[in-house]
N, C-alpha and C positions, 0 to 999 in steps of 0.2 A: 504494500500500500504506500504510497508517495507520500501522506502525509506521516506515514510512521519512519522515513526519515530522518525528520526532527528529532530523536530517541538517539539517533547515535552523535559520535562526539561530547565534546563538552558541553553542556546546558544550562550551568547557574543564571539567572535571572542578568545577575552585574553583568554579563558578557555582550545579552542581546542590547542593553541599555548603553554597553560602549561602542557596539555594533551603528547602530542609532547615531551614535551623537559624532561621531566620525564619520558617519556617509552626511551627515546633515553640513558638517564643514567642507567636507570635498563637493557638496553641492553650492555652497556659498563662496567658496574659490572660485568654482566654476563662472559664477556671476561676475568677475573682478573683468573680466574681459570687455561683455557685455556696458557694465556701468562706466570704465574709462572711454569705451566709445562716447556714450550719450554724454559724458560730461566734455568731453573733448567738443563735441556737437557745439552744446552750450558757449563754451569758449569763443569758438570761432563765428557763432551767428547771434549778434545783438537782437535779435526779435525773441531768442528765448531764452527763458531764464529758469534759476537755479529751481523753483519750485516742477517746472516739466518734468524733469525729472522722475518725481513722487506721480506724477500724472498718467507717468508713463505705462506704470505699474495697471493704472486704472484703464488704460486705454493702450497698448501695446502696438503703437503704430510709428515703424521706423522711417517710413518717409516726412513725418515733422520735422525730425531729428536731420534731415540729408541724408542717411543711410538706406542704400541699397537694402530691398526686402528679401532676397537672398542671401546676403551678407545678415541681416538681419536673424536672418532662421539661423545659422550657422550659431551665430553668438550667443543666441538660444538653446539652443543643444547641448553646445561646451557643458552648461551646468548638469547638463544628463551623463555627458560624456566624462566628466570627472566624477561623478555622483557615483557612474557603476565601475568606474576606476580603484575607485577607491574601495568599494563593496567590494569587489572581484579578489580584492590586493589582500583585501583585511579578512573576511570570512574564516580562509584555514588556519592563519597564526589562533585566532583568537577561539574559534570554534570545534580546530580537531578533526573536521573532514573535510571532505573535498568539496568545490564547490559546484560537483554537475549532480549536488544532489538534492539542491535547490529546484532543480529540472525536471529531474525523472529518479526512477530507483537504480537503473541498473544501464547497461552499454551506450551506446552511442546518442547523440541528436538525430533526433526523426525528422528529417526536414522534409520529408514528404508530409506529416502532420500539418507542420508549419503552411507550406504550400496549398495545402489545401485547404486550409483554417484562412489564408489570407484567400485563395483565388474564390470562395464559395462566397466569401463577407466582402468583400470586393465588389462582387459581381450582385449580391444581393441591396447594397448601397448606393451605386449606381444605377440599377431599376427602379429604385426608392425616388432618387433626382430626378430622375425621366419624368417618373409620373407628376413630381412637384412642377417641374418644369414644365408638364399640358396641363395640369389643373390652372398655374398661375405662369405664364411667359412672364408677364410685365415684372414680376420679382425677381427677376434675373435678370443681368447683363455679361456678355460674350465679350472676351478680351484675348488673343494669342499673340503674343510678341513672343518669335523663337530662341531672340537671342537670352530672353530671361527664362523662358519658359521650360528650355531644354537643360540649364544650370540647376533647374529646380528641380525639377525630375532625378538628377542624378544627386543632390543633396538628398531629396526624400527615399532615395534608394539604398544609399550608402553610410547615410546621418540618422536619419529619423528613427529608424528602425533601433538605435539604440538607446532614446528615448523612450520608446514603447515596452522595450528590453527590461530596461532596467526599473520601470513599475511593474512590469509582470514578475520580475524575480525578485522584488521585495515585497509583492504585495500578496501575489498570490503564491510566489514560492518561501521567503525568509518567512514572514511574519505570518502565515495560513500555518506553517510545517510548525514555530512558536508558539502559537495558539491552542493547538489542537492538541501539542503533547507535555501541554501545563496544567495543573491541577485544576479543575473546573471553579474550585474556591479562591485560586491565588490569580486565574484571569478574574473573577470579580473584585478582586480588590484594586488588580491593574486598571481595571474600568474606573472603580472610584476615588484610585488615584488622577486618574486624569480629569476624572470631573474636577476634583478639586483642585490641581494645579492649572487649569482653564481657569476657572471662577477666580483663583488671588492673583490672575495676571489679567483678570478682566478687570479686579477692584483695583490694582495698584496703575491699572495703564499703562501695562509696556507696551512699546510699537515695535511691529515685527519689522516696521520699516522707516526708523528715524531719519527723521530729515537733519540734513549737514550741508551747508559750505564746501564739505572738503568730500573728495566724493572716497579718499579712503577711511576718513574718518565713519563717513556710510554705511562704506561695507563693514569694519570691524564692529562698529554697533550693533550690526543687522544681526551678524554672528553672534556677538555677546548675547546681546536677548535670546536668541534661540537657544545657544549652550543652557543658560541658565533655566528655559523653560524646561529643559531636561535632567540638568542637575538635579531642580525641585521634585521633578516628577520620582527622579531617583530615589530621591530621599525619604518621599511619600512610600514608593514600593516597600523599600529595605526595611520603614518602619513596621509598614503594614503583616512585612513577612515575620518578623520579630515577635509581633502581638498578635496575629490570629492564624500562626503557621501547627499546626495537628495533623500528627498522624491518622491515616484513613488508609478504610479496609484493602489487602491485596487486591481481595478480588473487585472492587470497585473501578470504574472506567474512570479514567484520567478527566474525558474529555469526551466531547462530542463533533463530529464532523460539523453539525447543524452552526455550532457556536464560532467554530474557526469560520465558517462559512460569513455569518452574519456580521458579525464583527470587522475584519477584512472588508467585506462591503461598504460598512460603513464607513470606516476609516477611508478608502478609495473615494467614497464622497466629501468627507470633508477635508480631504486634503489639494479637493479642487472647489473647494469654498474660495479662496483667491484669483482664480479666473474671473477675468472680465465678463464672459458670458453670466455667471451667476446673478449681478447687480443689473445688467441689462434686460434679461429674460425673468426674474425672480427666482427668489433663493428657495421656494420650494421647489417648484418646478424641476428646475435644475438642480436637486438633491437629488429628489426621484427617479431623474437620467441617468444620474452619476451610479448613486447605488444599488440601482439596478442594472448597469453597465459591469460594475464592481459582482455580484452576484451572478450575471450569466458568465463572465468568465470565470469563477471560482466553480459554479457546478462543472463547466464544460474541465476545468483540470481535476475537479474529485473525482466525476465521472471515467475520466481517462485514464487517471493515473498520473496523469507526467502533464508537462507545461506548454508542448508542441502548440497546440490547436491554440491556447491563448497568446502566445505569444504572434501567432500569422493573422489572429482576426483581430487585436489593438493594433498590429501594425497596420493591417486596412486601412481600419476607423480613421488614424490619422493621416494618413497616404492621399484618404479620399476628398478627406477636407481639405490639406495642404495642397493638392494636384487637382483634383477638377471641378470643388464648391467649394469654396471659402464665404463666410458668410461675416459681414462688418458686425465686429465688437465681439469675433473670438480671439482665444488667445494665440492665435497662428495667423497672422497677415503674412500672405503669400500671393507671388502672380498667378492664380487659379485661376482654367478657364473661363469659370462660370463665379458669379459674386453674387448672392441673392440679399437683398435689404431687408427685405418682411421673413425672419424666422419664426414661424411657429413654432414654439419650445411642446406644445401639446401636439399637436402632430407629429413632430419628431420623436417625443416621446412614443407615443403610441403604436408607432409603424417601427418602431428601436425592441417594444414588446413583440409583436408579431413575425418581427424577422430573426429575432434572438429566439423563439420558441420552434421556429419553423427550421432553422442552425440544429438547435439541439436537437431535432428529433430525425432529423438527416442523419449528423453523427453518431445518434446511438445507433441507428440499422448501420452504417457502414462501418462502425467499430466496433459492435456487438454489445453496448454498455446492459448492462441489467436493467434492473428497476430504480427511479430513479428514487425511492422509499430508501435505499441505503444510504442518502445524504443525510438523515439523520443517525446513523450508524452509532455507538459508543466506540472509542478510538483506546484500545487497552495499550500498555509498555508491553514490546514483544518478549522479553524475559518469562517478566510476570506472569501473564496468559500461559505462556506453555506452560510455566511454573503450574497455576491451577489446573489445566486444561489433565497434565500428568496426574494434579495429587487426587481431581475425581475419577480418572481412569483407574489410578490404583487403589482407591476407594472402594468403588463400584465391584471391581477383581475380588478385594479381600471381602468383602461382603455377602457375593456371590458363591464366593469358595468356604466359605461359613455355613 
C-alpha cells in the first residue's frame, strides 16, 4: 500500500516539522529572483512605485512591471524549482529512505501512468473550453504571436511540470504518507495546533508579506514570519505530545485512509487561499474548487497506489490554462491562445465535478481499482498487523487443538 510507506525510515514528529520549514525557505529563496526583478522595474520606471510591489502579489501581472510574460512564468517557477530542490536534497538525510517512495512503493516511474493521466485530462479540458467557447464566443479573445507563443510552450513543457511536481509530492505524496501513518489522536492535536497558531498570528498581525523600502529587507521579513509561524506551531505540537501523548491498543489502526485523504485536501485549499483568483471569484467558491481538486487527486493516488496519474492530470490542469485559456486575474499570466474575461467560478466548478468523476471511473476499468469503499480503509503499522494477524492465527491453532 503506498501510503504505508510513511512506516518506514525515520518518523519522529521534529523531522516532518524541519522537513517543512526548510522546503518553506528554499521556496522563499526561490522568490529573491523574482522580487529583484520587480524592484529593479521600480527603479528604472518613475510611474511606479514602491507600494506595486505589495500589488503585485494581488494582481500578478508582469507586463506593469516591463517584464516579458515569459520571462515572467520563469521567475515564477524558480520558487517551485528551488522549493523541490530542496525537498529532493533534504528528505533522505533527514528521513532514512529514499525519496521515490514519496511516489510509489516499489520499481520504477510509470510514465505511461503519467501520460495518460495528463493526455485523458488534457483532452477532457479542452472539450470543457470548446463548449465555453459556443455557449459564450464574446468571453473570449484569440491572440497567437509565435514568437512568444512557441517560448511558452517549451517553458510549460520543460518548467511547469515541476511546479505541478513538487505539490503533488508534498501534498499528496510527503504529507498524505504523514498523515495516515500518525496516531489518529496526535493528527488531532496537529489540527489544533494549527488552529491555534492561525488564530495568535491573526491576533498579533503578522504579515506574510511586509512591506519594505528595501526589497531585501522584504524578503528576509517574509521568511522571518513564516519560520516563526512554524517554530510556534512546533512548539504547540511538542507541547501537545508531552501532555496528551498515551499508549493505545496494538491492535488498534493508527489511522484512516478517509482522514489522510481529507485533511491533505484541505490543506491543498488553503494553501491556495493566496491566489489572486480567490479574492476575484470568492473565497468560497474557490475553496470548493481547490478542495475538491485537492480530493480527486488524493482518491485517484489511494486508488492506484503510486503518484503517476496525479502527477500527468495537475500537470494538464496547469498546461491548459498557461497554453491555451488563461483567464484575467489568475495567478499565471501567460501568452495563451484564448483569454476569457467572464469566468464563471460555478461553472467551472461544476463541469471540474463531472469530469473528475467521469476520470475516475475510466481509470478504475482500465486499472482494475476495487471498490472505491476502501478509501475509508483503517491504515494499521505493517509490523504490528502481522504481529496480530500471527498471534490470532496461533490462537485460533491452540484452541482448536484443545
Amino acid at each position: 500500500m503506498f501510503i504505508l510507506e510513511g512506516f518506514k525510515g525515520k518518523r519522529e514528529w521534529w523531522r516532518y516539522v524541519l522537513v517543512i520549514l526548510i522546503v518553506f525557505v528554499g521556496y522563499n529563496i526561490g522568490t529573491i529572483p523574482m522580487l529583484m526583478a520587480l524592484w529593479r522595474s521600480v527603479a528604472n520606471n518613475p510611474q511606479l512605485e514602491q507600494g506595486d510591489v505589495q500589488k503585485f502579489f494581488e494582481n500578478p501581472d508582469f507586463g506593469l512591471f516591463g517584464i516579458d510574460s515569459n520571462l515572467g512564468l520563469v521567475l515564477m517557477l524558480l520558487m517551485f524549482v528551488s522549493a523541490l530542490a530542496v525537498f529532493y536534497f533534504i528528505f533522505r538525510p533527514v528521513h532514512g529512505r529514499q525519496f521515490k517512495t514519496v511516489i510509489r512503493t516499489e520499481g520504477s516511474l510509470d510514465w505511461g501512468r503519467i501520460f495518460f493521466g495528463f493526455g485523458l485530462w488534457l483532452s477532457f479540458s479542452l472539450v470543457f473550453e470548446v463548449i465555453g467557447y459556443f455557449l459564450a464566443p464574446d468571453n473570449y479573445t484569440f491572440s497567437l504571436e509565435l514568437k512568444r507563443f512557441l517560448p511558452l510552450v517549451l517553458i510549460c513543457m520543460l518548467i511547469l511540470p515541476i511546479q505541478t511536481s513538487f505539490e503533488e509530492l508534498f501534498f499528496r505524496g510527503y504529507l498524505m504518507q504523514a498523515i495516515g501513518t500518525a496516531r489518529f489522536s496526535k493528527v488531532l492535536m496537529v489540527v489544533g495546533s494549527c488552529i491555534i497558531t492561525y488564530l495568535v498570528y491573526k491576533i498579533i498581525g503578522v504579515d506574510f508579506l511586509p512591506s519594505s523600502n528595501n526589497p531585501n529587507h522584504a524578503s528576509l521579513a517574509r521568511i522571518a514570519a513564516q519560520i516563526g509561524y512554524v517554530l510556534l506551531f512546533a512548539v504547540l505540537v511538542w507541547g501537545s505530545n508531552n501532555m496528551f501523548d498515551r499508549e493505545q491498543s496494538k491492535s488498534a489502526p493508527y489511522n484512516y485512509k478517509l482522514v489522510a485523504l481529507v485533511l491533505t485536501s484541505i490543506l491543498f485549499g488553503l494553501i491556495h487561499s493566496a491566489n489572486p483568483e480567490i479574492e476575484k471569484f470568492g473565497y468560497g467558491i474557490m475553496q470548493v474548487y481547490y478542495v475538491s481538486a485537492g480530493l480527486f487527486l488524493g482518491i485517484m493516488t489511494l486508488m492506484d497506489n503510486r503518484m503517476e496519474l496525479a502527477l500527468g492530470v495537475h500537470a494538464a490542469t496547469n498546461f491548459t490554462g498557461a497554453v491555451f485559456v488563461g483567464y484575467e486575474g489568475g495567478a499565471i499570466q501567460t501568452y495563451s491562445l484564448l483569454k476569457t474575461t467572464d469566468l464563471d467560478p460555478y461553472l467551472m466548478t461544476g463541469g471540474f465535478f463531472m469530469l473528475a468523476t467521469l476520470f475516475l471511473f475510466i481509470a478504475k476499468k482500465k486499472y482494475g481499482w476495487g471498490s472505491f469503499a476502501q478509501l475509508n480503509e483503517p491504515i494499521y503499522k505493517p509490523d504490528e498487523n502481522q504481529a496480530l494477524n500471527h498471534l490470532l492465527e496461533n490462537g485460533t491453532t491452540s484452541n482448536n487443538s484443545a
